[in-house]
N, C-alpha and C positions, 0 to 999 in steps of 0.2 A: 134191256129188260128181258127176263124169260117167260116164258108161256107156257100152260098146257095147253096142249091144241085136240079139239074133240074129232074122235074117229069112229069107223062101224067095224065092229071084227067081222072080218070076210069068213076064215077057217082059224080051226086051232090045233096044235100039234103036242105033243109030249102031254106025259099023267104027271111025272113029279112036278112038284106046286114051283122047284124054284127055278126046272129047264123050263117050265112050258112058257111060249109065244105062241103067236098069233099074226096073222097077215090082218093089216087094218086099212081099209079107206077115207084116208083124209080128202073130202073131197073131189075126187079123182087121181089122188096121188096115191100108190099101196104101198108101203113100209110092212118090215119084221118086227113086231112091237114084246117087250116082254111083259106076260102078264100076271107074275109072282106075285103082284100087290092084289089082284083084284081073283082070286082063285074060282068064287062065283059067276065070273062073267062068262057068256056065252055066245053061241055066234049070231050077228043079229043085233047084240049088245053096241052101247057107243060108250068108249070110254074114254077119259081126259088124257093123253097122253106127253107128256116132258123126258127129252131124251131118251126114246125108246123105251119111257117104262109107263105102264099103262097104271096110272094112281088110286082111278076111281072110277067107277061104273056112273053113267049120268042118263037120263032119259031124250028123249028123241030133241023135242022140244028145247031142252035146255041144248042140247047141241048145234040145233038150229041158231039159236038167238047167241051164243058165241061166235059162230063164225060170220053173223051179220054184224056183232062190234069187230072183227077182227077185220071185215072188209072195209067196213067206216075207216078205220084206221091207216086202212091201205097195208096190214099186213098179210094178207093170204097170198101173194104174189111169195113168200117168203118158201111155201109149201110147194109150188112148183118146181120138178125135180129137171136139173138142167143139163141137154142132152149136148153131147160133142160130137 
């Protein structure tokens, strides 16, 4: 199954709408996210992100209560980034 998984933009880099990213916090995990889809989001913002692209701007709230099903589920263990 795939997911969007919700995160908070940390910073954001680049003006052209199709290079620019963003560092996001999933949780405690920080990823390079691209954020061509969502050109209004800003830092602060939380947005849904599937495979490094960030789809949709979502509010705090609705962030929260995703990653309470995603733990139900036993899958935020999936977001842990794993060190060698």
């Amino acid at each position: 199954m795939c997911l969007a998984v919700p995160g908070r933009i940390l910073s954001i880099e680049g003006t052209d709408a199709l290079l620019r990213s963003g560092r996001v916090d999933f949780s405690g995990v920080v990823k390079d996210v691209n954020l061509a889809f969502v050109p209004d989001a800003a830092i602060g913002d939380y947005v849904l992100v599937h495979v490094g692209l960030a789809l949709q701007v979502i509010d705090e709230a609705e962030a929260r209560q995703v990653f309470e099903y995603l733990t139900m589920m036993g899958e935020v263990g999936e977001l842990v980034e794993v060190k060698s």
